[in-house]
C-alpha positions as CSV (number, residue, x, y, z in Angstrom):
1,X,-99.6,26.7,-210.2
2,X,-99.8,24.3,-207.2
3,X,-96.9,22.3,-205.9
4,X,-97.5,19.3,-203.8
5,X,-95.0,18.2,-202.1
6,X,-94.8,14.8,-200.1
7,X,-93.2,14.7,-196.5
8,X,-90.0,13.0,-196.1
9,X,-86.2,13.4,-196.1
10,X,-83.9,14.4,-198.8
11,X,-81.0,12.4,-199.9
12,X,-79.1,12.6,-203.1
13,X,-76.7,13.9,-205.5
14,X,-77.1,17.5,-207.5
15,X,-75.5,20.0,-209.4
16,X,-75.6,23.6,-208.8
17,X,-76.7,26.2,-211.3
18,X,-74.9,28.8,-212.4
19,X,-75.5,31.5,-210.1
20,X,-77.6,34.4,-211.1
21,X,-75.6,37.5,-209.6
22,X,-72.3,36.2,-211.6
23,X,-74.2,35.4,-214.6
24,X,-76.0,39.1,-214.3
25,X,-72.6,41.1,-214.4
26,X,-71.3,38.5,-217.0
27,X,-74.0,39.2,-219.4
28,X,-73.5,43.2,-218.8
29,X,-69.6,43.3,-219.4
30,X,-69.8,40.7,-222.0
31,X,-72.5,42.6,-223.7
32,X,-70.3,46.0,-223.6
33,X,-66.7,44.4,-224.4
34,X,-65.0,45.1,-228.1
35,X,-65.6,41.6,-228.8
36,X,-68.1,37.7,-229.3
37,X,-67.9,36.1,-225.4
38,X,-68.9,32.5,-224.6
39,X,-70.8,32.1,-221.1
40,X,-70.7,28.6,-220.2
41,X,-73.3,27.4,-218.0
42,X,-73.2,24.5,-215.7
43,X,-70.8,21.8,-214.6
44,X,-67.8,22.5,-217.1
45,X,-64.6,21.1,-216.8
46,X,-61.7,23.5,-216.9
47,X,-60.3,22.0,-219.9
48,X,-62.8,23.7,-221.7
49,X,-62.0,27.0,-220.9
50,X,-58.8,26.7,-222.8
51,X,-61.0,26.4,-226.1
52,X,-61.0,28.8,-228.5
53,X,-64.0,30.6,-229.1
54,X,-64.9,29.8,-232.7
55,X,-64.8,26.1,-231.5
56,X,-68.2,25.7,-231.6
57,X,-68.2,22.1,-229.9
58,X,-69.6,22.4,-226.8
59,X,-72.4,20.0,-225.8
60,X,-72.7,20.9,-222.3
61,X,-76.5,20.6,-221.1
62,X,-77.5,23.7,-219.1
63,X,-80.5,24.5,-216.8
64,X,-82.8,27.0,-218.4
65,X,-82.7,30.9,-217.9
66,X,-84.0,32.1,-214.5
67,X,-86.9,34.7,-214.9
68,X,-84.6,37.7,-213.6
69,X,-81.6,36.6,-216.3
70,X,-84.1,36.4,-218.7
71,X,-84.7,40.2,-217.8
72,X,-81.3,41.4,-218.2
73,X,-81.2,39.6,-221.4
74,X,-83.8,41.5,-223.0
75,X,-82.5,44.5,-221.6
76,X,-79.0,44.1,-223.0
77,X,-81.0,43.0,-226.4
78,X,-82.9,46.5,-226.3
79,X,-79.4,48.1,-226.5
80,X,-78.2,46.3,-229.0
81,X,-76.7,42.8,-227.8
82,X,-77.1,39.8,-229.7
83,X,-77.6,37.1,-226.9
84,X,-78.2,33.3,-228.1
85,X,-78.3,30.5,-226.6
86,X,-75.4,27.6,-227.7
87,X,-75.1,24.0,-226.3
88,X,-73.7,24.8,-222.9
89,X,-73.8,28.3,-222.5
90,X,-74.8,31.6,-224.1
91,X,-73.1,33.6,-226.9
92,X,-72.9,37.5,-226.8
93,X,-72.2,39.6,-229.5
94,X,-71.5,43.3,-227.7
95,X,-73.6,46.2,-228.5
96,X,-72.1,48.8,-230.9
97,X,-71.4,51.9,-228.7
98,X,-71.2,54.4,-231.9
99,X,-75.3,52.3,-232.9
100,X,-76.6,53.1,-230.0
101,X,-80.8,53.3,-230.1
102,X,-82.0,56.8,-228.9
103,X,-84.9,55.1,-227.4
104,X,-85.4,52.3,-225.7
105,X,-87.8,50.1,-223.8
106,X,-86.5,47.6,-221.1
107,X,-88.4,45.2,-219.4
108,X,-87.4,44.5,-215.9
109,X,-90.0,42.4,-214.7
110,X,-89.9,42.4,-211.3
111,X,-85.7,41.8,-211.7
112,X,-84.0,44.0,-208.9
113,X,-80.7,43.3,-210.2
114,X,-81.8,44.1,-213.6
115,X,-83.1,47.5,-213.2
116,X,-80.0,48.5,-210.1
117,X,-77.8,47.9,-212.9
118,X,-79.0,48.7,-216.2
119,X,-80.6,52.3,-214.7
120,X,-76.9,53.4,-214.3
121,X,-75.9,51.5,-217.3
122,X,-78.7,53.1,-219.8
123,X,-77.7,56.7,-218.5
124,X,-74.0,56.2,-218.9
125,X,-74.7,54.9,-222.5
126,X,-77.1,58.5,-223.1
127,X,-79.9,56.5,-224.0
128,X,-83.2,58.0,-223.4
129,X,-84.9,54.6,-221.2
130,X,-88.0,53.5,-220.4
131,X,-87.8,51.1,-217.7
132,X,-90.9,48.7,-217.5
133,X,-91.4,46.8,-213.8
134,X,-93.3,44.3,-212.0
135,X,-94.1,42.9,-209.0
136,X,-93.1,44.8,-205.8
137,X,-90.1,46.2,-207.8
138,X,-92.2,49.7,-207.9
139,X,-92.7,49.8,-204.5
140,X,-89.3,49.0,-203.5
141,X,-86.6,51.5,-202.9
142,X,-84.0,53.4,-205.3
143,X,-82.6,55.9,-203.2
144,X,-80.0,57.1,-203.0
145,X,-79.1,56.0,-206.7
146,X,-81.6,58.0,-208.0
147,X,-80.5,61.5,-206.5
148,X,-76.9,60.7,-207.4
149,X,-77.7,60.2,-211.3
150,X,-79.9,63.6,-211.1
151,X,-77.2,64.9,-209.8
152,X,-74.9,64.1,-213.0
153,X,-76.7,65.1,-215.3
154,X,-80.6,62.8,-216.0
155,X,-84.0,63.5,-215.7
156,X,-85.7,60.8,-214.1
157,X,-89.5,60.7,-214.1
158,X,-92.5,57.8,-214.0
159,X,-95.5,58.3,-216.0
160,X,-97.2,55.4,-214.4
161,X,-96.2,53.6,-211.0
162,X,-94.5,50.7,-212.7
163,X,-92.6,52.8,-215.4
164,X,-89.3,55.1,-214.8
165,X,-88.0,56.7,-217.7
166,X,-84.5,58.5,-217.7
167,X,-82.9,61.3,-220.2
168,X,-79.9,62.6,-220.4
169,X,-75.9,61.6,-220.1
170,X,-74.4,61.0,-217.0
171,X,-70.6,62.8,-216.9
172,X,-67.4,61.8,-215.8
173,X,-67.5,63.1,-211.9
174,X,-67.6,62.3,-208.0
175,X,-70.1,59.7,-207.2
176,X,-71.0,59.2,-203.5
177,X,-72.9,56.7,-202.4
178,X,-73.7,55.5,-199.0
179,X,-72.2,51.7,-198.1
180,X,-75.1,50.3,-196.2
181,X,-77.8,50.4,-198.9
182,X,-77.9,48.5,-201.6
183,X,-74.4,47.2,-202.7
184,X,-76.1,47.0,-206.0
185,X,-76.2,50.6,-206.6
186,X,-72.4,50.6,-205.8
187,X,-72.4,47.7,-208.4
188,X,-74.3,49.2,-211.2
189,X,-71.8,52.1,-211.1
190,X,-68.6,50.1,-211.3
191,X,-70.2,48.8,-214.2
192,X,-71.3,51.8,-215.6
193,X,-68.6,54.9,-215.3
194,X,-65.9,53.1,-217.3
195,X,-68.3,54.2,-220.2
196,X,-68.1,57.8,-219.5
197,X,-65.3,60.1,-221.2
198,X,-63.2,61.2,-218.3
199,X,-62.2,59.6,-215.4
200,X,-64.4,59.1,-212.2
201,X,-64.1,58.4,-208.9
202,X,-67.0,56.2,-206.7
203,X,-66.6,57.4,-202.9
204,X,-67.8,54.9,-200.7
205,X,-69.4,56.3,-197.1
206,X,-69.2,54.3,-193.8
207,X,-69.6,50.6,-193.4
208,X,-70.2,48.3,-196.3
209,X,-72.9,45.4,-196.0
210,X,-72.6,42.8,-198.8
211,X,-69.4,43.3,-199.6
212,X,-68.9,40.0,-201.8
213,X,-71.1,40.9,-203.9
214,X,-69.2,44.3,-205.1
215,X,-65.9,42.1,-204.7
216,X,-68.1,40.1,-207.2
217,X,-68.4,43.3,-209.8
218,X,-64.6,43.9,-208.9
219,X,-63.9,40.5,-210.1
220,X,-66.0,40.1,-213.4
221,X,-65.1,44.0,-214.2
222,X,-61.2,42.4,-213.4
223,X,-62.0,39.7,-216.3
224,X,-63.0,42.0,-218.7
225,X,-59.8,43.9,-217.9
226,X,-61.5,46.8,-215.9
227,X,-59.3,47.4,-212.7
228,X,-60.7,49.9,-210.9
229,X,-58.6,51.4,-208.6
230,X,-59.4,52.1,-204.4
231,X,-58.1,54.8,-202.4
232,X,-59.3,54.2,-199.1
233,X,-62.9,54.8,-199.5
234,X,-62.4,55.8,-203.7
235,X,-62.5,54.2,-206.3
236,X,-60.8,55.5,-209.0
237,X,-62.6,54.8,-212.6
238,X,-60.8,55.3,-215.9
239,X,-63.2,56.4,-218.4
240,X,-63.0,55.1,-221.8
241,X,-61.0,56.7,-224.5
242,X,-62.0,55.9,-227.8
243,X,-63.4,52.3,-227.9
244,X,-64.6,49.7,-225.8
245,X,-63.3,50.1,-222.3
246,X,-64.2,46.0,-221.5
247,X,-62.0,43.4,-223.2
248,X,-63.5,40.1,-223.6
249,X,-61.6,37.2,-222.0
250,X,-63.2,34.6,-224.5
251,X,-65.0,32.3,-222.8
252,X,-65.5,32.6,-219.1
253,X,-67.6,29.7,-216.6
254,X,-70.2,31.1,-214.4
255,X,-69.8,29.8,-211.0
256,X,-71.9,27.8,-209.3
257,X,-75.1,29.1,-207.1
258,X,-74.8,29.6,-203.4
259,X,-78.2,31.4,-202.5
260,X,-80.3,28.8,-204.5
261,X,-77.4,25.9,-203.6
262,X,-78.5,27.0,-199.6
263,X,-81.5,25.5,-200.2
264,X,-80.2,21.9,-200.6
265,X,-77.7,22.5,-198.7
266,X,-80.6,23.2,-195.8
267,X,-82.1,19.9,-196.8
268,X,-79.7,17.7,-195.8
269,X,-79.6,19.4,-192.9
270,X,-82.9,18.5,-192.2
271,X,-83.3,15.4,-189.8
272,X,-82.2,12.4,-191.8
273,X,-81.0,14.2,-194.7
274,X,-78.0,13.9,-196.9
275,X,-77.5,15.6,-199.6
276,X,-74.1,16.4,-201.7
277,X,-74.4,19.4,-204.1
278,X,-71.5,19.9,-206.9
279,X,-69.8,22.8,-208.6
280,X,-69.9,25.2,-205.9
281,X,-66.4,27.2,-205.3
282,X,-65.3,27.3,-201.8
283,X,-63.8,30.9,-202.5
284,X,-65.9,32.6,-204.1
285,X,-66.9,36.1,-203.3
286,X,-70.9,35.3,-203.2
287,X,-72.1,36.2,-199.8
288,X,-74.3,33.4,-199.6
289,X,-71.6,31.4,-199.3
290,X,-72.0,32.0,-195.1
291,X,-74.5,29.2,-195.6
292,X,-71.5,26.6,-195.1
293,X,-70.5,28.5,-191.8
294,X,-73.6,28.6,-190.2
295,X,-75.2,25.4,-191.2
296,X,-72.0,24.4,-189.3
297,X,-72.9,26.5,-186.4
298,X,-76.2,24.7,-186.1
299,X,-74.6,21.0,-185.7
300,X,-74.9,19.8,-189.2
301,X,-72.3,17.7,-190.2
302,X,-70.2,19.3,-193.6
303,X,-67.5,17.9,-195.5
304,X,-65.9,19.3,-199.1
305,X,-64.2,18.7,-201.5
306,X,-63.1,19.5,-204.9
307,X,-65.4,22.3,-205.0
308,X,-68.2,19.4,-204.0
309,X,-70.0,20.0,-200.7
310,X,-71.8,16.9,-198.7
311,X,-74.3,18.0,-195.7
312,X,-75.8,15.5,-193.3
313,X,-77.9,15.9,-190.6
314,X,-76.6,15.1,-187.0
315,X,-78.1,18.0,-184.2
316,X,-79.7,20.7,-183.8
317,X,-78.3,24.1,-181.6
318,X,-79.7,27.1,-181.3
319,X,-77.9,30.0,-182.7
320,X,-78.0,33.7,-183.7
321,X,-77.8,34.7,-187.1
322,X,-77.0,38.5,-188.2
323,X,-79.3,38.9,-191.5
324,X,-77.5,42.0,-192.8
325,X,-75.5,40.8,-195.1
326,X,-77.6,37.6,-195.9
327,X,-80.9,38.6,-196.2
328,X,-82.0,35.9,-199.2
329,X,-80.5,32.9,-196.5
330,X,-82.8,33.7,-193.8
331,X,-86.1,31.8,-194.9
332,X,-84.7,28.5,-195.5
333,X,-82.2,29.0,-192.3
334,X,-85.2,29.8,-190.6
335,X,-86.7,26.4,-191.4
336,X,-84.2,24.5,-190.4
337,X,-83.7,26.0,-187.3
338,X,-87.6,25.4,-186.7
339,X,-87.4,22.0,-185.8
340,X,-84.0,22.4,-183.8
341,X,-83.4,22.4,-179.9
342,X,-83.8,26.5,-178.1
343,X,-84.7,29.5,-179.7
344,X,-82.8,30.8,-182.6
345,X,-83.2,34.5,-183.2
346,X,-82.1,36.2,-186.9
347,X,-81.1,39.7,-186.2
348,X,-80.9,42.7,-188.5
349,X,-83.6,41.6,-190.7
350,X,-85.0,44.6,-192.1
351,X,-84.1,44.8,-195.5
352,X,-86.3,41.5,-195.8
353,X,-89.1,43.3,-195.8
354,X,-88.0,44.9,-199.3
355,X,-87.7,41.7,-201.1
356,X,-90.1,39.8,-203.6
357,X,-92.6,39.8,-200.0
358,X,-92.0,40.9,-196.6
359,X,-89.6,38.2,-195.9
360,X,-90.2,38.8,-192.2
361,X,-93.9,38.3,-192.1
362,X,-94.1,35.5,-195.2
363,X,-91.3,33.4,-193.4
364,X,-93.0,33.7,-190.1
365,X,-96.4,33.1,-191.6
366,X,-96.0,30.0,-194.0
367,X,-93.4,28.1,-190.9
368,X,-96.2,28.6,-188.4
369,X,-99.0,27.3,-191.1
370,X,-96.5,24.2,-190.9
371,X,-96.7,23.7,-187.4
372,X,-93.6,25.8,-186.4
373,X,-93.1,28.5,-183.9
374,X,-91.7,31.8,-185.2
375,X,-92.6,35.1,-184.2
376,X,-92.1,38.2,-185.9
377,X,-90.1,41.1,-183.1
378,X,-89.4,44.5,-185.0
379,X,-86.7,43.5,-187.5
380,X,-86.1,40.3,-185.8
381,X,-87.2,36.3,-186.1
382,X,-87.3,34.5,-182.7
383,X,-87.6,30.6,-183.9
384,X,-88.3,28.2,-181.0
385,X,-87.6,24.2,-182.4
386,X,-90.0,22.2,-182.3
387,X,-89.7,17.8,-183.0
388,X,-91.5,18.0,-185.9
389,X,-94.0,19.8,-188.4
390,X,-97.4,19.1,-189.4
391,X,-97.3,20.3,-193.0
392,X,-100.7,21.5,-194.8
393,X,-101.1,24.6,-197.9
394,X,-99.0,27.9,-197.9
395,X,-98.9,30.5,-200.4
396,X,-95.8,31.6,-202.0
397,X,-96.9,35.1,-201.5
398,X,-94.9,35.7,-205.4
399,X,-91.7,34.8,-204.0
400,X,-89.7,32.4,-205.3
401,X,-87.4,31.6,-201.9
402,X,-90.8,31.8,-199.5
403,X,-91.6,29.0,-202.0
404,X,-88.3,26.8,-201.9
405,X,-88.7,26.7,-198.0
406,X,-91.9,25.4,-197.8
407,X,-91.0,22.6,-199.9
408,X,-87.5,21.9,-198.1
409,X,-89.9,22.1,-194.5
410,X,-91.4,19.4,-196.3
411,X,-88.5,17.2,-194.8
412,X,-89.9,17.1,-191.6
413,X,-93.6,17.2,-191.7
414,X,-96.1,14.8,-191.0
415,X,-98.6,15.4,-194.1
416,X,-97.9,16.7,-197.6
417,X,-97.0,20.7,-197.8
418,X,-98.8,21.5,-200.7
419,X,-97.9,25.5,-201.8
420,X,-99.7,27.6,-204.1
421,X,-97.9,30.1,-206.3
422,X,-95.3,27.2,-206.9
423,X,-94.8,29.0,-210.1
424,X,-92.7,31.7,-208.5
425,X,-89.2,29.8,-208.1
426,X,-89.4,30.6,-212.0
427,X,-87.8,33.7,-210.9
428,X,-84.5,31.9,-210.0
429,X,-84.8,28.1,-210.6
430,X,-86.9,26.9,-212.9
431,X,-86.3,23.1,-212.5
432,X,-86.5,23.3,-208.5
433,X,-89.8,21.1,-208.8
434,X,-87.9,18.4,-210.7
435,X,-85.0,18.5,-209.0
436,X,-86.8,17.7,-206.0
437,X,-87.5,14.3,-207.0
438,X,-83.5,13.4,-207.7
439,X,-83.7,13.7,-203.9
440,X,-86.4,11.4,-203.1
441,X,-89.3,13.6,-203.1
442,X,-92.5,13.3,-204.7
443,X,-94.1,16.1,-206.2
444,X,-96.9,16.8,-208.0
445,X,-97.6,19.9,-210.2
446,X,-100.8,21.0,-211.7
């Protein structure tokens, strides 16, 4: 698929989607609760929270399924879920622990999150898995999960590079994982050893990077009434003792997306931009959420309110951003910081390079095909502003947020950006290419 997109700022009005990370661990708990959950999707009022669940009555429109949700879906399906879409939202029947399949094929696709959490998830449950990826997700990654589950008790193997298969149960012990890889490994756990018979406990080691993303887990497991207790560096897991160890609050709202929200966001930061994006929450736990901080840092102006946020261009600075914790923010910061005044220089960048692409290099690459200056130093960006872009074809390289940034650089250069690959943002936002035109754009897709 190519996506031409013309040059020319954004203005206008959106709505966020629900945002894939809470909607992941929603589906999971939901799908391993005693009881039916409602996931509504979208801008819903709080009102209808209060709704029973047999009230069927909900005509909320929603934005279709992201690729990677879509993943999880079929995953949680292969276990025994009974996931269906409703108007507003999704409906999930839980998956009978005492039916359980003894086999099982889950497709991943090239989902990350999917396979961090349903790996743990599957060998918890006992099932023999067969875990089916795509994309880079072969290549990228899975230690030290992978030792710690060998370690309680599975067999892990691949018969071919994109499959991993697992056997075994995983048994009620002390899980160590290191705190500066993957939080989704600490993640998946939290999920997972509430299933087991005994009691467990997850010891954290040294720093933590993402942490909003496991006070996410925290949060949803919370909902479900899973409270995990910590101990300094522990937590302490209750195992389950006879039954479902999730309890299903109902009907729960997904929250609103900040990593794909960044990108409009970005775009009214953009020279003569102005863009006000709704249903994001100010407080939530999604690390992405720094986008509001630093776009602030870099001279845009930013008002909210009532969970509404309002970005408008007014200068450029120079800053220094720290990547670490961030990682999915750094291409579309990086374009906005193209066309501002000094150099801007993104530090700790490294787990970029383990993403959909080499963030690092695709970022670099597709800017400076645009008529920017970035250049790649070890783990690092060094962006010098420039007035303005030329525009011209990039390739999406397969990922969806190398994709998104070339059409919010768009914004500020002289000639159409036309990008091939466009299909890619089908990974986390299917209607980017239409919403684009709410905002003033014109696009063309073939």
């Amino acid at each position: 698929m190519i996506a031409t997109v013309s040059p020319g700022t954004f203005s206008g009005k959106l709505p966020a989607i629900p945002s894939k990370s809470h909607l992941h661990r929603l589906l999971i708990c939901a799908a391993l609760a005693d009881k039916d959950t409602v996931l509504l999707l979208g801008s819903v009022a709080t009102e209808n929270l209060s709704k029973s669940v047999s009230d069927s009555d909900h005509r909320i429109a929603h934005p279709p399924l992201a690729n990677d949700i879509k993943a999880t879906i079929s995953c949680l399906s292969a276990l025994g879920a009974h996931i269906e879409h409703i108007p507003g939202g999704l409906a999930v029947r839980p998956l009978r622990l005492d039916k359980l399949p003894e086999t099982c094929i889950l497709p991943c696709m090239d989902s990350g999150s999917t396979f961090r959490f349903m790996l743990p998830l599957v060998c918890a449950l006992g099932v023999s898995g067969e875990f089916h990826l795509a994309g880079r997700l072969p290549e990228r990654p899975l230690a030290p999960l992978d030792t710690e589950l060998t370690r309680h008790g599975i067999e892990l193997w691949r018969p071919a590079p994109d499959i991993l298969c697992c056997r075994g149960k995983l048994h009620s012990a002390h899980y160590t994982l290191p705190g500066n890889v993957s939080s989704q490994y600490i993640s998946g756990l939290l999920m997972a050893l509430p299933l087991l018979d005994g009691d467990s406990v997850l010891h954290i080691e040294g720093d933590v990077e993402s942490e909003g993303y496991i006070d996410m887990t925290l949060k949803v497991n919370a909902t479900f009434a899973q409270h995990p207790k910590l101990d300094g560096s522990d937590y302490i897991i209750c195992g389950t003792h006879n039954g479902n160890p999730f309890v299903s609050p109902g009907r729960i709202n997904a929250e609103g997306d900040w990593s794909n929200g960044a990108f409009w966001l970005c775009a009214g930061a953009m020279p003569g931009g102005n863009v006000e994006l709704c249903g994001l929450n100010l407080d939530s736990t999604q690390g992405d959420r720094a986008v509001y901080e630093i776009l602030t840092q870099m001279g845009a102006r930013i008002s909210a309110e009532d969970n509404s946020i309002t970005v408008s261009s007014h200068k450029h600075n120079a800053v220094e951003i720290d990547a670490r914790a961030i990682p999915d923010l750094i291409p579309v910061l990086s374009a906005v910081a193209a066309v501002g005044e000094g150099i801007t220089i993104v530090r700790n960048a490294q787990r970029l390079r383990l993403k959909e692409s080499d963030r690092l290099m695709t970022t670099a690459q597709i800017l400076n095909t645009l008529g920017a200056k970035v250049t790649e130093i070890g783990d690092e960006l060094h962006i010098e502003g420039v007035p303005r872009l030329v525009g011209g074809t990039v390739d999406a390289h397969g990922d969806h947020r190398i994709a998104m940034t070339a059409a919010i650089a768009s914004a500020v250069c002289d000639s159409p950006v036309i990008i091939t690959g466009a299909e890619a943002v089908n990974k986390s936002y299917p209607q980017f290419w239409e919403k684009l035109s709410v905002l003033g754009k014109n696009v063309e897709v073939e």
